[in-house]
C-alpha positions as CSV (number, residue, x, y, z in Angstrom):
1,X,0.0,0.0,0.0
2,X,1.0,3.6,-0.7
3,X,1.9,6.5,1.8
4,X,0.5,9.8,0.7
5,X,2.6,13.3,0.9
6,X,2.0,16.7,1.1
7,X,3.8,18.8,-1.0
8,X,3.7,22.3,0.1
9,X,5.4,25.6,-1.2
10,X,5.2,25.0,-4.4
11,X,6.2,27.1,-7.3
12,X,2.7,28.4,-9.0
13,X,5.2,27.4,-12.3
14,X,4.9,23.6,-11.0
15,X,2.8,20.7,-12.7
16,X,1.8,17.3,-11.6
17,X,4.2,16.3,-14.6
18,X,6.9,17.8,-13.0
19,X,6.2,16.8,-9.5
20,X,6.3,13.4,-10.6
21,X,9.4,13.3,-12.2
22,X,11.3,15.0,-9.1
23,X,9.8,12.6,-6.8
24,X,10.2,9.5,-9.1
25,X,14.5,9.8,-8.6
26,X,13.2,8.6,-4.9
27,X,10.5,5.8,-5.8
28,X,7.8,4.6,-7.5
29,X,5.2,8.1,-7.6
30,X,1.8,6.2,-7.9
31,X,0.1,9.6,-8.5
32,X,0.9,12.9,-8.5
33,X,-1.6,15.9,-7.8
34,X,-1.1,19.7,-8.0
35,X,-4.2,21.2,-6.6
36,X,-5.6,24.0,-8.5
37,X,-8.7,26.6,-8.3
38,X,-11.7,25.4,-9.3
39,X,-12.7,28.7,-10.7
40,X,-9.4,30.1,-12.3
41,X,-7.6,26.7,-13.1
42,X,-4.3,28.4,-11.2
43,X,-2.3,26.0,-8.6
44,X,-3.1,26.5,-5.4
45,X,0.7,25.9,-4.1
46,X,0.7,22.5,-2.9
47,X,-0.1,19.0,-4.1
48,X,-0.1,15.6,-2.7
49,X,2.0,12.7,-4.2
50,X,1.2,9.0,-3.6
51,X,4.6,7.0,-3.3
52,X,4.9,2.9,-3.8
53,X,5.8,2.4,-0.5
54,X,6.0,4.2,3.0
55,X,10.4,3.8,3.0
56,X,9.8,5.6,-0.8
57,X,7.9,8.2,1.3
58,X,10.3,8.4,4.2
59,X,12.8,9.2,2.0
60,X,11.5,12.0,-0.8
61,X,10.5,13.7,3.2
62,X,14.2,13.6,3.8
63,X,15.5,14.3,0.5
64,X,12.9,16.6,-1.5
65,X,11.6,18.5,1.9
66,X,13.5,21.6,2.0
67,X,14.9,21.5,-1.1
68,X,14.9,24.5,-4.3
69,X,11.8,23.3,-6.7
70,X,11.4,25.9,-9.4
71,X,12.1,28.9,-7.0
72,X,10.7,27.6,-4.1
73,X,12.4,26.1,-0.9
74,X,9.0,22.9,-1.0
75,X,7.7,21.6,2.2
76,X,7.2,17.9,1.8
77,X,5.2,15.8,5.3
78,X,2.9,12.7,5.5
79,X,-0.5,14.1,4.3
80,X,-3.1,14.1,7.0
81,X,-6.3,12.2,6.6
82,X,-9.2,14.5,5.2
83,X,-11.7,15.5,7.8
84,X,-15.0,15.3,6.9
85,X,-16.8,18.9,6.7
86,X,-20.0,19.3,8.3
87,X,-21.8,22.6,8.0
88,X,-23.5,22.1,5.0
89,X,-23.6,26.3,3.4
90,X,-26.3,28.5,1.9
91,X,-28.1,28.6,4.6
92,X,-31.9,29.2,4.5
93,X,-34.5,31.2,2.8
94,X,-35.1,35.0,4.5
95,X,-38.0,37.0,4.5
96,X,-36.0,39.5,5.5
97,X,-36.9,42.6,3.9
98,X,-35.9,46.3,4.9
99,X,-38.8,47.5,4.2
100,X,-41.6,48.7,6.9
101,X,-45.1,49.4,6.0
102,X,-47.2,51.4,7.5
């Protein structure tokens, strides 16, 4: 099974492509993900990157964390498991109006 990362720091330059073949000189990269914006498409400055195996992971933390990517000095930890989100949004309909009459 795979250990995910998170990759942070990055360049706004950087592509999953690219990511991938950094972290490949370390291990097998089972994916490679550069989050972007859903509304503009632009990076977001991090990603997460699935290695083969957790020593891959252990050492692209050692080797790739802190290191110059593109301009950038990239953050690179064990990604954290993704909370669920509760709220919900939108909220509900208001009569609300602003309006007196008299």
């Amino acid at each position: 099974m795979g250990k995910k990362l998170y990759v942070g720091n990055l360049a706004f330059s950087v592509t999953s492509e690219s990511l991938s073949s950094l972290f490949a000189q370390y291990g097998t990269v089972e994916s490679a993900k550069v989050i972007t914006d859903r509304d503009t498409g632009r990076s977001k400055g991090f990603a997460f990157v699935e290695m083969a195996s957790p020593d891959e992971a252990q050492k692209c933390i050692q080797e790739v964390g802190g290191r110059d990517f593109e301009g950038r000095q990239v953050n690179v930890s064990e990604a954290k498991p993704q909370e669920p989100r509760t709220g919900g949004g939108g909220g509900g309909f208001s009569r609300g109006g602003g309006r007196d009459r008299y």
